[in-house]
N, C-alpha and C positions, 0 to 999 in steps of 0.2 A: 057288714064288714067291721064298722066300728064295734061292734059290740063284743065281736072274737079278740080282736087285738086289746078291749079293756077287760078283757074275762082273762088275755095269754097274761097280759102285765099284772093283772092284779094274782095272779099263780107263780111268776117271776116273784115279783116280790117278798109271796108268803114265803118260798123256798127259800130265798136268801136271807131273811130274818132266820128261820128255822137252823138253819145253816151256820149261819152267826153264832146263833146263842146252845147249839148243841154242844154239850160237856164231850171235852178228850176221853178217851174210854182205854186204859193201860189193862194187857193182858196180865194173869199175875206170873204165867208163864214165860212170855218175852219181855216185859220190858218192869224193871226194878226200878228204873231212872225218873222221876216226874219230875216236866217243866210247865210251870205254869203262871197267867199274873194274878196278881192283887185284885180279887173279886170276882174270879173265873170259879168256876165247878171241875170237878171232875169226877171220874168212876174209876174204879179196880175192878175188875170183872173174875170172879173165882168159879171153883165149881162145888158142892156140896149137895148132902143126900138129909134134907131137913127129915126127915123119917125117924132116921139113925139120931137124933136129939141132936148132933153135931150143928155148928153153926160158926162163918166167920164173926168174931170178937174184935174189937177195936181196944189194944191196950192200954190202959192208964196208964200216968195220965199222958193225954194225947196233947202236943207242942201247941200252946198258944198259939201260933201262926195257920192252924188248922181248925177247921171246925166239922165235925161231924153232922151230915146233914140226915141221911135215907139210907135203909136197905130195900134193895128190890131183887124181884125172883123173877124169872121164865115163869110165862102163864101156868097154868094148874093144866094137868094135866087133861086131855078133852075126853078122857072116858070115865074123870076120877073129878066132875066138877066143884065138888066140895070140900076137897085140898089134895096134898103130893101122896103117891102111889109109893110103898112100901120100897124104902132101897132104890128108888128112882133119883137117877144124876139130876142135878138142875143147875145151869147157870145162876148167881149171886152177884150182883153190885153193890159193892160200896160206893155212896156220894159223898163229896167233900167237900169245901169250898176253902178256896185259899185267902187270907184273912190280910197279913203281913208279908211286908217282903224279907226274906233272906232265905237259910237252909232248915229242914226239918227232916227229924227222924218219926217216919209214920209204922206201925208195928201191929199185922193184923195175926190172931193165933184160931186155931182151929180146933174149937174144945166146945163141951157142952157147958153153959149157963151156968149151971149149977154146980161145975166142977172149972172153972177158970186158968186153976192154978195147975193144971195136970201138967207136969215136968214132960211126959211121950207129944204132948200137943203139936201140929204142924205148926210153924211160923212163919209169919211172909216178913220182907223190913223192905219197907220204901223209903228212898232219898229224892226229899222232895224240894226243888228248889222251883222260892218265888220272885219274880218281876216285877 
């Protein structure tokens, strides 16, 4: 008996650390608005076809009060283990971590790497206010 109830609490726990410390995750579809404090993470979550060269861009320079941490993708494809499948959608995060407190203008564009400055590029603009 003891032994389930320190197996249940020590699983309690891990969850509520887990819990704590998981980054807000903003659609880039719903929500423009970020609220976040001083020394929290957070994600943007987009979608992109990394195939097509396309890629979310973080634009310079980005607000002192931000720091740009990670990109991450949806796993690889399970029939394609050695990367993305031709013209295949894939979710994208951006992570960030909030640095300073006040207001910041964050500016993600949807262009290829080597073409940055393409005036047709999609643009996101996040207003990111910190705690």
């Amino acid at each position: 008996m003891r032994l389930y109830l320190v197996a249940a609490l020590l699983m309690f726990n891990f969850t509520c650390k887990s819990l704590k410390n998981s980054a807000p995750v903003y659609s880039s579809s719903t929500n423009m608005d970020i609220k976040i404090k001083i020394g929290q993470t957070f994600e943007i979550e987009l979608e992109s076809t990394p195939s097509s060269g396309f890629q979310w861009l973080v634009v310079e320079p980005l607000d002192e009060k931000i720091e740009f941490v990670d990109t991450r993708y949806d796993d690889t494809p399970k029939d394609n283990p050695d990367g993305f499948m031709i013209n295949n959608v894939v979710r994208e995060w951006k992570v960030f971590k909030a640095l300073k407190s006040g207001e910041a203008t964050l500016q993600l564009k949807y262009a290829q790497p080597f073409n940055p400055d393409d005036p047709e590029a999609e643009v996101q603009t996040y207003q990111v206010v910190i705690d």
